[in-house]
N, C-alpha and C positions, 0 to 999 in steps of 0.2 A: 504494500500500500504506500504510494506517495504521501507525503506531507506536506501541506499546503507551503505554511513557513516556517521550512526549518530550522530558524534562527529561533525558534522556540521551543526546540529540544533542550531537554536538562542534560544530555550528553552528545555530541553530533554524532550523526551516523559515520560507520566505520568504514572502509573504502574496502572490499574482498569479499569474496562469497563468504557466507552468512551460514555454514553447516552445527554447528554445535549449539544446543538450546538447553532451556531450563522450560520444563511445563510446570504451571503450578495449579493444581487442583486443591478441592476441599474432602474433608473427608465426609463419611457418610455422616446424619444426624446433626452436622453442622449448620449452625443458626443460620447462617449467609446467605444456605442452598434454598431459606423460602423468597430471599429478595435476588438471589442470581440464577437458581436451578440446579438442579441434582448431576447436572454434566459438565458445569462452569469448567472449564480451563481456560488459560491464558500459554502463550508461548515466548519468552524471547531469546534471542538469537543474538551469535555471538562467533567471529571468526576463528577463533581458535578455542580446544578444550580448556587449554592455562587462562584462558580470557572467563571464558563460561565457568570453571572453576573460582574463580575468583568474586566473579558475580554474585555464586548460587554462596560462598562463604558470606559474603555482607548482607543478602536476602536473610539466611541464617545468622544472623547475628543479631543480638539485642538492639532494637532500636532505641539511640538516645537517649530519647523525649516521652518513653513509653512511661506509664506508670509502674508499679511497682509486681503487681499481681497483674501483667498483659501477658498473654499468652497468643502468639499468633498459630493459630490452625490449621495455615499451608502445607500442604502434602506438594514436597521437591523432589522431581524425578531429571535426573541428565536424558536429554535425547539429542540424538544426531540426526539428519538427512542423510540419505543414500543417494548414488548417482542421478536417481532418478525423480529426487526430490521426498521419497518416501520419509514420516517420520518414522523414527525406529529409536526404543530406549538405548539409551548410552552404557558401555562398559564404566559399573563405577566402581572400576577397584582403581582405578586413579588416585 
């Protein structure tokens, strides 16, 4: 998907094909799934695994500004593209 202006990214888009992702789902019974749906995922992408590892560590990582008892509910799974664009889970003995 293009971006209208993207001087309005909080990171600029990275110049390379885009194979290595992070999908992030919710688990079952979570609260969310009644205001996003029981299939929500989101994907993003990332030119390399050391880039996409580094990402999915600061996603996982305590936010800041959270309070004290936050607990985020994001189910993180590595996945990669294949030649053919297929997504497919990522090796994560990395």
């Amino acid at each position: 998907m293009d971006i209208c202006h993207p001087h309005n990214l909080a990171h600029p888009r990275q110049a390379g094909e885009r194979r290595f992702g992070i999908r992030l789902t919710l688990p079952p019974g979570d609260t969310f799934t009644r205001i996003l749906g029981p299939d929500w995922a989101v994907l993003h992408w990332y030119t390399s695994a050391a880039a996409r590892d580094a990402a999915l560590a600061e996603l996982m990582a305590r936010h800041r500004f959270s309070r004290s008892g936050d607990r985020p509910t994001y189910r993180y799974e590595k996945v990669a593209r294949d030649d053919r664009g297929n997504v497919l889970a990522a090796d994560t003995g990395s």
